[in-house]
C-alpha positions in Angstrom: 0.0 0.0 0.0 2.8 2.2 0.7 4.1 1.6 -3.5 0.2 3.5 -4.2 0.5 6.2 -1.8 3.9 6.9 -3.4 2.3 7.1 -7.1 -1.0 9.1 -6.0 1.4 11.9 -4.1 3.4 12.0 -7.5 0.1 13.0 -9.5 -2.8 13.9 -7.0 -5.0 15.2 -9.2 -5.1 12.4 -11.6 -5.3 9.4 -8.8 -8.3 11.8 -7.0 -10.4 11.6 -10.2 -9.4 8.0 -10.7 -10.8 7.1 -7.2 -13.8 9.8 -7.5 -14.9 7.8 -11.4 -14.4 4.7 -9.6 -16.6 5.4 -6.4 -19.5 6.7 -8.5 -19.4 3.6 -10.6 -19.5 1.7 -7.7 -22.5 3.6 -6.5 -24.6 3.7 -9.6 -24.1 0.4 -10.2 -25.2 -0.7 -6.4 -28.0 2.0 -7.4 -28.9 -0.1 -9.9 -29.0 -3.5 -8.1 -31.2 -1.9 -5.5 -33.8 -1.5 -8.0 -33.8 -5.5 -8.0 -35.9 -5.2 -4.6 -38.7 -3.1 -5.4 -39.1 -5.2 -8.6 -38.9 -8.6 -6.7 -41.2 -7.4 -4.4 -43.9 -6.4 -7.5 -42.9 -9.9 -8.8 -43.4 -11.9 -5.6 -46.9 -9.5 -4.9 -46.0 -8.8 -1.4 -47.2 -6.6 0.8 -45.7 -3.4 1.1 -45.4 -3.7 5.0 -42.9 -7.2 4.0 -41.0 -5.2 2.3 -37.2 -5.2 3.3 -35.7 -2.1 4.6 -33.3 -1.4 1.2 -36.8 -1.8 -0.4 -38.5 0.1 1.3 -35.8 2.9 1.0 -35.3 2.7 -2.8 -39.5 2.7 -3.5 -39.9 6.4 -2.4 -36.7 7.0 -3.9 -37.7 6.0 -7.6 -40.7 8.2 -6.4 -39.0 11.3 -6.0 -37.8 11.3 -9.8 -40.7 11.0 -10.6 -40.1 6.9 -11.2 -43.5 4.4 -10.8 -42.2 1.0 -9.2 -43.5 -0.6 -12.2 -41.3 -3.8 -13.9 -40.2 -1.6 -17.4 -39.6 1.1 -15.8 -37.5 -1.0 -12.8 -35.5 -3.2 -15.4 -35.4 0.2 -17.9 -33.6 1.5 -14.0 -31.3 -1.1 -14.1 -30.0 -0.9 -17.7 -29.4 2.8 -17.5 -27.7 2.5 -14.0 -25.4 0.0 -15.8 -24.6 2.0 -19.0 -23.8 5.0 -16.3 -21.6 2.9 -14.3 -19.7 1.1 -18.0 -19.1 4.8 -18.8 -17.9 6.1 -15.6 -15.4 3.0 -15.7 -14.4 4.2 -18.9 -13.5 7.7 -17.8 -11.6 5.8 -14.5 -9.4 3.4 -16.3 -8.9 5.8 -19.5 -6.8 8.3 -16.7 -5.7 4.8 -15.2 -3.9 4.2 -18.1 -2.7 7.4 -18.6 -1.5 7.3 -15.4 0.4 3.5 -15.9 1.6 5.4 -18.9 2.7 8.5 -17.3 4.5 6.6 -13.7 7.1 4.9 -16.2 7.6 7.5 -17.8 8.3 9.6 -15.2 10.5 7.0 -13.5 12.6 6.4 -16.9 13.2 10.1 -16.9 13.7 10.6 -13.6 16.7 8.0 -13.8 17.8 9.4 -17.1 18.3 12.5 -15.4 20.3 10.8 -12.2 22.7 9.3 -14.5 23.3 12.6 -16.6 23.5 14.6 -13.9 25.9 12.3 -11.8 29.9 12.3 -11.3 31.6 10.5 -14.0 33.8 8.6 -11.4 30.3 7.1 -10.4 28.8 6.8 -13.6 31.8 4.4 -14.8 31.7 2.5 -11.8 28.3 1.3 -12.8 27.4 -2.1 -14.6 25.5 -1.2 -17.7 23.3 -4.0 -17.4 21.7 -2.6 -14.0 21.2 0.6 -16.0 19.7 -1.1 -18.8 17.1 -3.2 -16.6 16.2 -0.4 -14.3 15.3 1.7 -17.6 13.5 -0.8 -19.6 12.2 -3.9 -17.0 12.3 -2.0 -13.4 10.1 0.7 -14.8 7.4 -1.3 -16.9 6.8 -3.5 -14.0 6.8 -0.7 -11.8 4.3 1.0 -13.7 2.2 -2.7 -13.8 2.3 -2.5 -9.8 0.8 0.6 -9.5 -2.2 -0.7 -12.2 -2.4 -3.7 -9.7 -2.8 -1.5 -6.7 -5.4 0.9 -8.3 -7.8 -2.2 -9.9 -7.7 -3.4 -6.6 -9.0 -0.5 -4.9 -11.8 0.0 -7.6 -12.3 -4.1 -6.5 -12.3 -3.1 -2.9 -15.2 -0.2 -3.5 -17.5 -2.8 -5.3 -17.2 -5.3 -2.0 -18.0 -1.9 0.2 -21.0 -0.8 -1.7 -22.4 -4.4 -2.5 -21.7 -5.4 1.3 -23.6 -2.2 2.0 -26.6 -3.1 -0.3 -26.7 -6.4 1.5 -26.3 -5.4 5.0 -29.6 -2.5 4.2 -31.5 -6.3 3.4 -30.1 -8.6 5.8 -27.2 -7.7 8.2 -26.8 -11.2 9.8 -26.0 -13.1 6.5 -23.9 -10.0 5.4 -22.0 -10.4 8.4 -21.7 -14.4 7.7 -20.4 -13.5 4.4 -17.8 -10.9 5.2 -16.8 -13.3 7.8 -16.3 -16.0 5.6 -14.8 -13.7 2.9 -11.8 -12.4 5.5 -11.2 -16.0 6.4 -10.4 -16.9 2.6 -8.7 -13.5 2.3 -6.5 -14.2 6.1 -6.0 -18.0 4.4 -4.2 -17.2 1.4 -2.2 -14.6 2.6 0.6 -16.8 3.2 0.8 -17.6 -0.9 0.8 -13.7 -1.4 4.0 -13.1 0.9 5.7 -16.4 -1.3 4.4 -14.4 -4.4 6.5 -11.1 -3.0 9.6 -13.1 -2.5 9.5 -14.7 -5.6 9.0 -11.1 -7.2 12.4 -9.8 -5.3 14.1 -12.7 -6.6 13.1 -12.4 -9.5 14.2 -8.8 -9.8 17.4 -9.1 -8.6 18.3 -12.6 -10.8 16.8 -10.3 -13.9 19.1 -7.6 -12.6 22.4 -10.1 -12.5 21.5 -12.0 -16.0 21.2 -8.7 -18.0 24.5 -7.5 -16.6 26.1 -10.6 -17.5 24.4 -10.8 -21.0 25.3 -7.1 -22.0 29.2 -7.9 -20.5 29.2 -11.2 -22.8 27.7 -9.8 -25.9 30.3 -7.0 -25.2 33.1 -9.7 -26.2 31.4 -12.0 -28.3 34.1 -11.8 -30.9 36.5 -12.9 -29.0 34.3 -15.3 -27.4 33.5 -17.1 -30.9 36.7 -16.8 -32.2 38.3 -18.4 -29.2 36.0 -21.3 -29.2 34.5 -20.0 -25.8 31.1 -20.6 -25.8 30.8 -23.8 -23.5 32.6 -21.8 -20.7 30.3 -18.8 -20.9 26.9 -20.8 -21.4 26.8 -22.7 -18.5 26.9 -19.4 -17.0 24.0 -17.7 -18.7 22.2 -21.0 -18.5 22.5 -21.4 -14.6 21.4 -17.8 -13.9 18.4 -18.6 -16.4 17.0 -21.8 -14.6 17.0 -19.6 -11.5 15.3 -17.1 -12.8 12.6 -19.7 -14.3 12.6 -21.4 -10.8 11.6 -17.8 -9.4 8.8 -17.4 -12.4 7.7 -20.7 -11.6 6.9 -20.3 -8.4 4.9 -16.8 -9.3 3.0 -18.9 -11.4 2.5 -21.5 -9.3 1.1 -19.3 -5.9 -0.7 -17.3 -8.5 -3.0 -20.3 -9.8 -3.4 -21.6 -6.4 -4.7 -18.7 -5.1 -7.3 -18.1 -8.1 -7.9 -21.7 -7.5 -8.9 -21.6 -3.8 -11.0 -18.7 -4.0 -13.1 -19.9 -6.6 -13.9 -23.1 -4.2 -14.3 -21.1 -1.3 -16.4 -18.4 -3.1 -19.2 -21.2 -4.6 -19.0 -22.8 -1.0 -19.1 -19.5 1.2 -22.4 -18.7 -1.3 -24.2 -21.8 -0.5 -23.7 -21.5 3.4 -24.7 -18.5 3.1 -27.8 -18.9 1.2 -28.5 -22.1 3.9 -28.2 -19.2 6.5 -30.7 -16.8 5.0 -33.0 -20.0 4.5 -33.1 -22.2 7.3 -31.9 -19.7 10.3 -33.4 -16.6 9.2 -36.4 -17.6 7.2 -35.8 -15.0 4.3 -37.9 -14.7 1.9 -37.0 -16.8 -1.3 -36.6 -13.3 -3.6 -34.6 -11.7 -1.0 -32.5 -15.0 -0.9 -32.1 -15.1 -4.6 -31.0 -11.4 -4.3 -28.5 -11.9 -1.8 -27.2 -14.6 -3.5 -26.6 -12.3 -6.2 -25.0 -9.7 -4.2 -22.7 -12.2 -2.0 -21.5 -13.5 -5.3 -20.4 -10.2 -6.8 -19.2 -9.4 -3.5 -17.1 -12.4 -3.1 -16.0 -12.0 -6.4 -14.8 -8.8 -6.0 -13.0 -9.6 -2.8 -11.4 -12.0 -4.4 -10.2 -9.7 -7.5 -8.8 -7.6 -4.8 -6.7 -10.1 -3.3 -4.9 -11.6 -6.6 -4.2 -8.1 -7.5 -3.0 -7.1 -4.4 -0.7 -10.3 -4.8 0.2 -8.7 -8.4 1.1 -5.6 -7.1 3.4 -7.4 -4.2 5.4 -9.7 -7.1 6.0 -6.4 -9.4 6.9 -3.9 -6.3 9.9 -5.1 -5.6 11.2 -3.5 -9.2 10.2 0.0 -7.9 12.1 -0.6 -4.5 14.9 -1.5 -6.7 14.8 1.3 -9.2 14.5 4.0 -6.8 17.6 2.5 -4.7 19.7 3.1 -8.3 18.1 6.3 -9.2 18.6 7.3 -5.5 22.3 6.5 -5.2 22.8 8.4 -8.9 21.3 11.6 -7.5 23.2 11.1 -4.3 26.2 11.3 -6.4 25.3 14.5 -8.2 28.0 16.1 -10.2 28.6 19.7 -7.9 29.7 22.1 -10.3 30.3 25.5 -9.5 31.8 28.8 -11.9 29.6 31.3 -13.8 32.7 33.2 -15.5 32.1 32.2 -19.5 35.4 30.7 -20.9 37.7 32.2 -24.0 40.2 30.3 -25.1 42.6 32.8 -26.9 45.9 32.5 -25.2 45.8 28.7 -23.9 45.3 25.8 -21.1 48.1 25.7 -18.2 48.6 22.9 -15.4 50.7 23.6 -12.9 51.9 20.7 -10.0 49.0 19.2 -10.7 48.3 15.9 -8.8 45.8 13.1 -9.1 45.1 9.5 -7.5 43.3 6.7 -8.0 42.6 5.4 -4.5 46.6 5.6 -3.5 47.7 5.2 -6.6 49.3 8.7 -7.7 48.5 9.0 -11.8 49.8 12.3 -11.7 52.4 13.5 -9.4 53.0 17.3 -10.0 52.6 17.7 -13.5 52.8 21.2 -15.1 51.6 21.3 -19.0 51.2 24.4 -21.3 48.8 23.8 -24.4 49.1 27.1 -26.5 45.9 28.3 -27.8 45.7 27.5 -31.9 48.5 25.3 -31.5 48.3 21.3 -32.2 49.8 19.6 -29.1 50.2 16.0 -28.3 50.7 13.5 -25.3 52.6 10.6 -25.5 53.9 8.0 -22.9 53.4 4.4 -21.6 49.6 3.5 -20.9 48.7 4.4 -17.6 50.9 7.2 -17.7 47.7 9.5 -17.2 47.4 10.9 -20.6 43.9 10.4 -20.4 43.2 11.7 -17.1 44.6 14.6 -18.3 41.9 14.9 -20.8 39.5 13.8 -18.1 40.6 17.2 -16.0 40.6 19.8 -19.2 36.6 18.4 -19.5 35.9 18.8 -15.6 34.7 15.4 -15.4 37.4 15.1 -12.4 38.9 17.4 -10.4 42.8 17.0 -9.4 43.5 16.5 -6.0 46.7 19.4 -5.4 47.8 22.1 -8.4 46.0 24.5 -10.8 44.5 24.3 -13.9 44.1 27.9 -16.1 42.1 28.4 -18.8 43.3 32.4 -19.7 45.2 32.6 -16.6 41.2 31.8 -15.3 41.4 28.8 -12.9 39.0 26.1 -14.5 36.9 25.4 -11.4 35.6 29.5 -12.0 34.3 28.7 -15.7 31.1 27.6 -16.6 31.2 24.2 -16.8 28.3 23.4 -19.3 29.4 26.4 -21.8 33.1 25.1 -21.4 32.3 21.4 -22.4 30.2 22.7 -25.0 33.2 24.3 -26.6 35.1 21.0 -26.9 35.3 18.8 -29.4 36.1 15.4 -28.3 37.1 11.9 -30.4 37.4 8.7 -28.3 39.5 5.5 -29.3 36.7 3.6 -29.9 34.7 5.7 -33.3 30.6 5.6 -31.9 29.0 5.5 -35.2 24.7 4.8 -34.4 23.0 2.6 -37.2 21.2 6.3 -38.4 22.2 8.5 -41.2 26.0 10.2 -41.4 24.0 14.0 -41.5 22.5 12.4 -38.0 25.4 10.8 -36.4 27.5 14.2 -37.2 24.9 16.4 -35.8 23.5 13.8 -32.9 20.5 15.4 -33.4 20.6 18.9 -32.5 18.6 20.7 -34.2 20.5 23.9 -33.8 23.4 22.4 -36.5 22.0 23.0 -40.0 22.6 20.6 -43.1 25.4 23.4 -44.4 27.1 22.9 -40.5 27.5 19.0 -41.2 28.6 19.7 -44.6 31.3 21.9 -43.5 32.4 19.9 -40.7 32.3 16.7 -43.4 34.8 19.1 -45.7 36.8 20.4 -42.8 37.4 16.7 -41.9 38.4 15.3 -45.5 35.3 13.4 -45.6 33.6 15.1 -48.4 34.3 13.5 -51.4 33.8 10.0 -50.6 30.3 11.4 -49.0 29.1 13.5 -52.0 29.9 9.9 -53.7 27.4 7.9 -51.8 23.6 7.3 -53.4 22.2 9.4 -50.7 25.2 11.7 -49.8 25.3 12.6 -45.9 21.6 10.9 -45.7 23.2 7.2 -47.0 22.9 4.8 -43.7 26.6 4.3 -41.8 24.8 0.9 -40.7 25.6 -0.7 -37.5 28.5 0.9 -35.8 29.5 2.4 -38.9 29.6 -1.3 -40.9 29.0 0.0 -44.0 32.1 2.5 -43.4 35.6 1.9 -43.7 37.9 2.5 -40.6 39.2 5.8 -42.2 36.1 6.8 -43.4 34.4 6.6 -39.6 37.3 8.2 -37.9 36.8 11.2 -40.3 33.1 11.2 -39.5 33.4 11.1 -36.0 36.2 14.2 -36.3 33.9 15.8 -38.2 31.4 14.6 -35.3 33.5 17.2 -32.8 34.2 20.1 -35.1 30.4 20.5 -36.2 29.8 23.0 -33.0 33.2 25.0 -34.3 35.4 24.6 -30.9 37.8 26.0 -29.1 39.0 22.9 -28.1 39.3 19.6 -30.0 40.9 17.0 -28.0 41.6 13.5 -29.7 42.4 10.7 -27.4 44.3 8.0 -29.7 42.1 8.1 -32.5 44.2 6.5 -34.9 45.0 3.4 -33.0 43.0 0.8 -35.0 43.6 2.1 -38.4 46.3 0.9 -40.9 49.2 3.0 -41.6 48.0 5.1 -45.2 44.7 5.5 -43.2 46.5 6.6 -39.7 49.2 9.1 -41.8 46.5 10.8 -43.7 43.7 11.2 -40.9 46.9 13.2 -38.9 47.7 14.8 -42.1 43.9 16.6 -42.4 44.0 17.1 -38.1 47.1 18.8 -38.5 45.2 20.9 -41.2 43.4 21.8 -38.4 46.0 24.1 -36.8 45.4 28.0 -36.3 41.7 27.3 -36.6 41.6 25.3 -32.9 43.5 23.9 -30.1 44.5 21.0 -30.6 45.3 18.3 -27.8 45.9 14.9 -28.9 47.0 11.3 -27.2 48.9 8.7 -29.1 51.6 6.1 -29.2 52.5 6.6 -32.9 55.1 8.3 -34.7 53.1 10.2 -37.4 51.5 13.2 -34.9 54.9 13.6 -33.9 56.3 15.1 -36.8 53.5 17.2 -37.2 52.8 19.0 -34.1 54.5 22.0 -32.6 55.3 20.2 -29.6 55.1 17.3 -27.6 55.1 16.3 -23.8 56.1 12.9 -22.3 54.1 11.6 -19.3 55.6 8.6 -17.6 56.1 8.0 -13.5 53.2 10.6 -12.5 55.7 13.7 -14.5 55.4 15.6 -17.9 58.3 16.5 -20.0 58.6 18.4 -22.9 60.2 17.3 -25.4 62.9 19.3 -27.2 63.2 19.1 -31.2 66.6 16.2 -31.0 64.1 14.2 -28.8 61.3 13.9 -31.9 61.2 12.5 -35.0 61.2 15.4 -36.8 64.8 15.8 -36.3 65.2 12.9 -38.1 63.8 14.5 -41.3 
């Protein structure tokens, strides 16, 4: 119950008029079955002094609109109070499932936002696969729980209004069958609190088998090429079965629960029917009424109860996407600065130190990157040549030393503006299976067609583009399968100039092309120079004869290197 009062504070207005449309259907349609009395009554030709209390309530009621207690107009009564009540449901469930809709929604973005908004350190730390399920499984079965809780509340007002229809025409059995109804309810509550352990398990074997799925598929080349597939099946296999075991056992409780009430419900209808008989002497219409009412009353109870046992197997995946979106935006990224950057006269780090755990990356290093200027960063991996990129984007902070952009420490700038004024290209080219105008722009809609043309020229990518059937609009296919290794790298260069930045920082984006490929994508970034600063990372010889200067990192220290130390000298 405490899932539904969570959802209804999220959206009051919506969950009032959800419960408002479902109490009036629930009145008009015990409106209508009253109407049953008066017109037993004129069927069994009984005195109006034997007339039951609800009838004798409901006849001057039909009176006062005007209503004769005649059998058309009692059944014509009935039909309408049913059409109202069909359409009042309508109006209830349509805003229930725009509300189902709307809680997913709202927990997808909610998460979305969390993880954006988070520290990088954080966000790396984090198994994609956890991500991946609390977006897409966590949040639809979320949103399923809360549709469990509200159907059984619109259950639960049925049971109140039919047990008050049948208390107004004979309290005793009403009392018998509420009694007998919480017993069955009291009975099976032991299979609902299986059902909610097998629901946690379930969520948190769901949780472990995507993580390892998305971490395998990661590697499946090497995998198949390696002839590893029996060692990594068994493991996708076992956590599989255990997941099936869980679903099983859902299953199972679920079906014996349906299956228990429905013996108890035809069982608890006869005893009561023998109770309005033989104890109380009813009459045989107002049996035959009652039997009607206990049964949708029962029925109803019982509704309540599976879907309350729905809602307790799906909440668990709520509890568990709020604990990651929780932990995300406890982890939110602080950044502070309001000055707007300029990079005109260039980057400096001075005695600048950073750790991982005890582990000193960067022991004191001092670099000067002049503005306009193509520099590069070579050294040993692990040397902390991409930390240093790391610190230039903000996405750490150094533990000791300064970092200046303009003589302007970097913590002072505006951090959003500042990152939007790099241009970055990873080691690993990110092509998307869209269009090459879309995986250029990524979808802004601020970057015109004559932006990503530009950027495609500035890059060298032009002419084999303007060559394809459908230009910048031809498919790059899966990661950029239909795309030579060259021709991505150019694309996703072209990728980071598109915004025109200050920066363009390239961390070793050469390193799985072939020479004539690796030479001539240097060749166009060295092209580059006067028009941006230019920081890149690499391990290969060809950026060193093209840039105007170059720093060692190795043992935590930076060193520039003078022209006898490059290969330039040798030419």
């Amino acid at each position: 119950m405490k899932l539904l009062l969570i959802f209804s504070r999220s959206d009051p207005w919506r969950s009032a008029l959800v419960v408002a449309s479902l109490v009036l259907a629930a009145a008009v349609e015990g409106f209508g079955f009253s109407t049953l009395l008066p017109l037993l009554s004129l069927a069994g030709k009984r005195p109006a002094s034997e007339h039951s209390a609800l009838a004798q309530i409901m006849e001057p009621v039909l009176a006062s609109i005007g209503l004769a207690p005649s059998t058309p107009v009692l059944l014509l009564a009935i039909l309408v109070a049913l059409l109202i009540k069909s359409a009042l449901l309508l109006v209830a469930n349509r805003q229930v499932g725009y509300t189902v809709a709307q809680v997913a929604t709202d927990l997808r973005l909610r998460l979305l936002r969390a993880l954006l908004d988070t520290r990088w350190a954080y966000f790396t730390s984090q198994p994609v696969g956890v991500l991946a399920n609390a977006f897409a499984a966590e949040a639809t079965r979320a949103s399923q729980a809360y549709l469990a809780g509200v159907t059984m509340i619109s259950q639960l007002i049925i049971v109140i209004a039919y047990a008050i229809i049948a208390a107004m025409t004979s309290s005793p059995a009403t009392g018998v069958a509420i009694l007998l109804g919480i017993v069955t309810v009291s009975i099976l509550s032991h299979l609902v609190h299986i059902t909610r352990a097998a629901g946690a398990l379930q969520t948190t074997l769901q949780k472990d088998a995507i993580t390892r799925l998305i971490d395998i598929f990661r590697g499946i080349k090497l995998v198949k090429v390696m002839g590893r597939e029996p060692i990594v099946t068994p493991i996708l296999v076992n956590e599989t079965e255990q997941l099936n075991t869980a679903l099983r056992r859902q299953v199972i409780t679920k079906e014996a629960v349906a299956a228990l009430q429905d013996m108890a419900l035809m069982s608890y209808v006869a005893i009561s029917v023998y109770v309005c008989i033989v104890v109380l002497g009813l009459d045989l219409s107002l049996v035959f009424m009652l039997a009607l009412v206990f049964i949708r009353m029962l029925t109803s109870l019982n509704k309540a109860q599976r879907q309350y046992q729905d809602m307790a197997e799906k909440e668990s995946a709520y509890w568990s996407l709020l604990s990651t979106v929780e932990k995300a935006e406890a982890e939110r990224e602080m950044i502070t600065g309001d000055t707007i950057p300029h990079l005109t006269r260039g980057i400096t780090l001075r005695d600048v130190v950073f750790a991982h755990d005890t582990h000193r990356v960067l022991d004191g290093v001092s670099v000067d990157i002049p503005a306009s200027k193509f520099t590069v960063l070579v050294g040993p991996s692990g040397a902390g040549k991409t930390t240093i990129i790391d610190l230039l984007a903000r996405l750490v902070s150094p533990q000791s030393g300064d970092i200046y952009v303009d003589d302007v420490p970097l913590g002072e700038l505006d951090a959003t503006t500042w990152r939007r004024m790099i241009g970055y290209v990873p080691q690993e080219t990110i092509l998307f299976n869209e269009s090459i105008a879309l995986n250029v722009s990524l979808g802004d809609p601020a970057i015109g067609r004559a932006d990503i043309e530009d950027a495609l020229r500035r890059c060298g990518a032009w002419p084999f583009i303007a060559n394809l059937p459908q230009g910048m609009d031809s498919n790059a296919g899966e990661l950029g399968a239909k795309l030579s290794g060259g021709e991505r790298q150019r694309i996703a260069i072209a990728r980071a100039l598109v915004r025109r930045p200050l920066l363009l920082i390239l961390d070793e984006p050469t390193s799985m092309l072939d020479t004539a490929s690796e030479e001539a994508v240097w060749q166009m970034v060295a092209g580059l120079r006067g028009q941006v600063t230019i920081l890149a990372v690499s391990h290969q010889q060809t950026p060193l004869f093209l840039a105007d200067q170059t720093y060692r990192l190795e043992s935590g220290h930076a060193v520039l290197l003078g022209p006898e130390e490059t290969p330039r000298a040798a030419t």
